[in-house]
N, C-alpha and C positions, 0 to 999 in steps of 0.2 A: 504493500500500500504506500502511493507515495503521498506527499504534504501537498497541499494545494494552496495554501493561504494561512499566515499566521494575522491575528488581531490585538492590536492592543491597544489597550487604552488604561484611564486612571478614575477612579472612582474615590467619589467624598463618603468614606459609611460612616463617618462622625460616633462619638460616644453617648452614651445614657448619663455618661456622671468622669468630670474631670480626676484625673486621678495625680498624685504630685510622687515622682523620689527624689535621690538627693539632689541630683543634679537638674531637672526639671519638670514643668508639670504639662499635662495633655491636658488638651478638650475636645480635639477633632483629630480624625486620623485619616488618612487617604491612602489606596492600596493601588498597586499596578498590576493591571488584569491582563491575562495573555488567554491567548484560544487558538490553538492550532488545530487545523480543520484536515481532514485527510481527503484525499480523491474519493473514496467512498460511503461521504457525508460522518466520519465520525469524529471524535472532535476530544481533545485535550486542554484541563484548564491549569493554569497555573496564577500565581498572587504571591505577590511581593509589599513588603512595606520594610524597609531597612531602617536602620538608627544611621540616622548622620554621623550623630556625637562616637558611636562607633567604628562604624565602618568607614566614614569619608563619604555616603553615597546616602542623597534621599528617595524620596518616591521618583521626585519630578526629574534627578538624572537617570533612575534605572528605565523609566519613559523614554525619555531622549537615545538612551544608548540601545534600547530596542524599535528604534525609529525602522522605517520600512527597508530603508537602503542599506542599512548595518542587518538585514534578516534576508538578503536576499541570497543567499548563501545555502540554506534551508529550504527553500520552494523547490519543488522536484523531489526531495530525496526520499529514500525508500527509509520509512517506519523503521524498519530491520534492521537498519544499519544502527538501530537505539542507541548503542554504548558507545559507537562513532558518534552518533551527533552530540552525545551529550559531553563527549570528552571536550568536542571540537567547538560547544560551546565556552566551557569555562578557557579553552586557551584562548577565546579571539576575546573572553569580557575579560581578562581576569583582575581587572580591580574594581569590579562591578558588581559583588557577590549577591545585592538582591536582585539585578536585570538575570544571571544567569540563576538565582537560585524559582524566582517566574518561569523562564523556559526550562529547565531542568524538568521541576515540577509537571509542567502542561506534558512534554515527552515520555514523563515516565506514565501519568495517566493517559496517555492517547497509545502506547504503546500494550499497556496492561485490559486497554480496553481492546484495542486488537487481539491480543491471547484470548479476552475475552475470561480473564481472573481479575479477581480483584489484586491490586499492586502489592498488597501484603503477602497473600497466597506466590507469587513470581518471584518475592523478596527471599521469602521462607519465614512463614513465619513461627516464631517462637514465645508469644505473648498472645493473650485473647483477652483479658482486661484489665485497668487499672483504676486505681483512684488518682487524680487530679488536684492541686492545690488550687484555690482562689484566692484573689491577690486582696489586701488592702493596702492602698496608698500611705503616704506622712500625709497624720490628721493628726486634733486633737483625741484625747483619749475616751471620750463620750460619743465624738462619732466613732471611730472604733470600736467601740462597744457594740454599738447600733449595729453598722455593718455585719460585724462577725455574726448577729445574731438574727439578721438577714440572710447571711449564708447556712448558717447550721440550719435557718429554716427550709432553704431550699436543696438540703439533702449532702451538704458538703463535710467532710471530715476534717482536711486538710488546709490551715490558713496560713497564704502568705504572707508575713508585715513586712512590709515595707520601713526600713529605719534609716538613717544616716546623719541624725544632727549631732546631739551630743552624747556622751556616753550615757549621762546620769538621766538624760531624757530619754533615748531610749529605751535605759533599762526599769525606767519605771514605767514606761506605755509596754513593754513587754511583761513586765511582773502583772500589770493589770488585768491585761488580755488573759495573760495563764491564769491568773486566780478568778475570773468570769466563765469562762470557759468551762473551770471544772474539770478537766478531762475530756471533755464531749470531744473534742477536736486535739490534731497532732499542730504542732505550731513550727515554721520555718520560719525566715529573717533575711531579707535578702538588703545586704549595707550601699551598694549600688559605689564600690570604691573610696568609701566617705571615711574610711578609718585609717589609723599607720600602724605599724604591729605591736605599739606598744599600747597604743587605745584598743586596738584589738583584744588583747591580751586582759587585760583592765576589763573590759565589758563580756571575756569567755569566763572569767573566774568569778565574777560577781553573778551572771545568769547562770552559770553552770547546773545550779539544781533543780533548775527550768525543763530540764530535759530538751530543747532545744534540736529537732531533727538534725535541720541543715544550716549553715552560713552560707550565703550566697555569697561572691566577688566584694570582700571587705577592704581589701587593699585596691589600690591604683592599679588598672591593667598592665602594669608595666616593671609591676615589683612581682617578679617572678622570685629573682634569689631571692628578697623575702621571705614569701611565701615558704620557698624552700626551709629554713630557719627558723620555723613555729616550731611549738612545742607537736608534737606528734598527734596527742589528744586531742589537737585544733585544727592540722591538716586535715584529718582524717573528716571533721566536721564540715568542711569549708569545697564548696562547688564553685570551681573557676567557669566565670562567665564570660566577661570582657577581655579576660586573658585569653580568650578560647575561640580565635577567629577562621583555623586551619588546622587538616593536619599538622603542619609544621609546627605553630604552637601545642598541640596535643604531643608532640614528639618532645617538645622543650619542658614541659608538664610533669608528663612522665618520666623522665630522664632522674634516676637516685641519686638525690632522695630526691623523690616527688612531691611536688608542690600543694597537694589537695588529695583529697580520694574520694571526689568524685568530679565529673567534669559534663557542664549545662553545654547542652548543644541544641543550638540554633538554624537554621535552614537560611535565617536570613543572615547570618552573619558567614556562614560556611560555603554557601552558595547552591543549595540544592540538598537532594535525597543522597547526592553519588557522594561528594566529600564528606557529608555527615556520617555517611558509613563506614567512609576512612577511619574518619576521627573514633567512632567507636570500633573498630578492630585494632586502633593504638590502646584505645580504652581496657579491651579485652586484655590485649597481649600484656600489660601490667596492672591488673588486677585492680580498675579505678573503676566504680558503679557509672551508669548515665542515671544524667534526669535529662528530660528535653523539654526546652523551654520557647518560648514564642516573646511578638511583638504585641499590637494590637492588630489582629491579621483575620482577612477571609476564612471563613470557614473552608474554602479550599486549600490553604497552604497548614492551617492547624491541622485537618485532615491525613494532609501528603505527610506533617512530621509522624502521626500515629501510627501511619503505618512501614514508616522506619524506625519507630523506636518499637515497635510490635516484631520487629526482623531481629532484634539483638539480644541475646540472652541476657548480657547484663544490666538493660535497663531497668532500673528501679525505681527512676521517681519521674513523676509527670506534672507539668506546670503549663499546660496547655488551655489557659482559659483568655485566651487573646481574642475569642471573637464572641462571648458569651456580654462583653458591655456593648456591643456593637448595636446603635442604631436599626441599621439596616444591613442584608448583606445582599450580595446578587447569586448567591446559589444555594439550594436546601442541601437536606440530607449529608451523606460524608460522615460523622461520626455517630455515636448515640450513646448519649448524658443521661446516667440513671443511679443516684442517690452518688453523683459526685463520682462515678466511677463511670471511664470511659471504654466503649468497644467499636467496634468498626462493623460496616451494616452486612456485608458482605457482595456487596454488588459489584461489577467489574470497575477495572479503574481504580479512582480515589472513590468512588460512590457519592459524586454529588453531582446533582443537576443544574443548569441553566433556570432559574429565575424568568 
């Protein structure tokens, strides 16, 4: 089957409720929609929404650099050649990682829908369901309250918080949540790089009896040997995010003594389902858990991470609630959210349709 016509365009799905971390706050979100259409009317979707503040790339450039005359490249080619196109993607964008993590995506559904499996069953899959954390923002500690008590209503276990100001205020909007909560939920913390290893340290031994799942990216993306340099007790807690843009960062990660033990992967930071897989077979091969995590993204690209983190045995934690504030989106179906635990519907492809 060969390609007939790729589409793209950018879509405003805006948020239900602003949400703030350390470094800034949202209220609107816009995603880059692709659709590559085959010669015999079938059709692949992919979506993008990248962090500038990380990657170097927002919506409106991974649009531009999938403009019509940078994809002509693509028209004509045979479906089959999937692992060719998709290579041949990331070499012609590669500093592009949400333009090609969009086409990545649309290929591996237009190709899955060809086989005529859904892209988990093709991947191999080795996960059928999980639970899912839900985020809350930096607020005061009264909304806080509220929220989480909006999420446990609507079936959720797992609460994101969101932290990064000061030590002493964090740790009492976190002592709070844990003693409201009760137990009823498992609590993570994601510092969004707001801290140095010795605030770190200072805010691990004061919460500690918090039980505390996970630490998200506490340090600066860029204090690796840091990282490296923690107490043991605190890598092992701590899920490199912003540090974690590439296999090659997952190499430098992993490399003894390892920085974290676990490592958050992204689709929009890695550039698709194919590097993501890298990143976790580096994962595997030293003994580091995944979580996979998201932006504020279509229910198409949340979908495409599921069923790559459903292909890896070591996936453990899932932070995929990036399209559950969304306004609006332009496709149904794709996952399916049932008391906070997510599974995949089974239908070919990513399982989600055109709106």
């Amino acid at each position: 089957m060969k390609i007939k016509q790729i589409l793209v365009r950018k879509e405003n799905l805006e948020l239900t409720r602003p949400y703030t971390i350390a470094f800034k706050t949202t209220t609107a979100v816009e995603n880059c929609i692709v659709e590559i259409v085959g010669e015999n009317g079938l059709y692949g979707l992919g979506a993008a929404n990248p962090s500038k503040e990380v990657v170097g790339e927002s919506v409106g450039d991974a649009v531009r650099t999938l403009s019509e005359s940078h994809l002509t490249w693509l028209v004509g080619r045979d479906v089959r050649e999937f692992h060719l196109l998709c290579d041949e993607a990331q070499k012609r964008f590669p500093k592009h990682p949400g333009a090609c993590a969009a086409l990545d995506i649309a290929l591996h559904d237009l190709f899955a829908k060809y086989l005529d499996v859904p892209l988990v069953q093709y991947l191999g899959q080795k996960k059928k369901s999980l639970p899912t954390s839900i985020t809350i923002g930096i607020k005061g500690v009264p909304e806080t309250l509220a929220e989480a008590d909006e999420y446990l209503g609507r079936g959720f276990r797992i609460i994101k918080l969101k932290l990064g100001t000061t030590v002493d205020e964090d740790a009492e909007r976190l002592e709070k949540l844990h003693e409201h909560l009760a137990g009823k939920a498992i609590i993570r913390i994601d510092l969004n790089q707001a801290y140095t290893p010795a605030t770190l340290e200072a805010f691990f031994y004061r919460t500690q009896h918090l039980n505390v799942e996970l630490i998200e990216q506490p340090l600066s993306a860029h204090a690796v040997y840091p990282m490296k340099k923690l107490p043991d007790e605190i890598k092992n807690k701590i899920a490199a995010d912003e540090s974690l843009l590439s296999p090659k960062d997952a190499f430098e990660l992993a490399c003894t003594p390892a920085a974290c033990g676990i490592f958050n992967i992204k689709l929009m930071k890695s550039g698709g389902i194919g590097p993501a897989r890298e990143i976790a077979a580096i994962a595997d091969h030293a003994g580091i858990s995944l979580m996979w995590g998201c932006n504020d993204e279509s229910i198409i690209s949340i979908t495409a991470a599921l069923h790559a983190a459903f292909s890896c045995e070591n996936t453990k934690y899932l932070d995929l609630d990036g399209s559950l504030d969304l306004a609006r989106d332009v496709v149904s179906g794709g996952f399916i959210l049932k008391d906070g635990r997510l599974s995949l519907s089974g239908k070919p492809g990513l399982g989600v349709s055109k709106l």
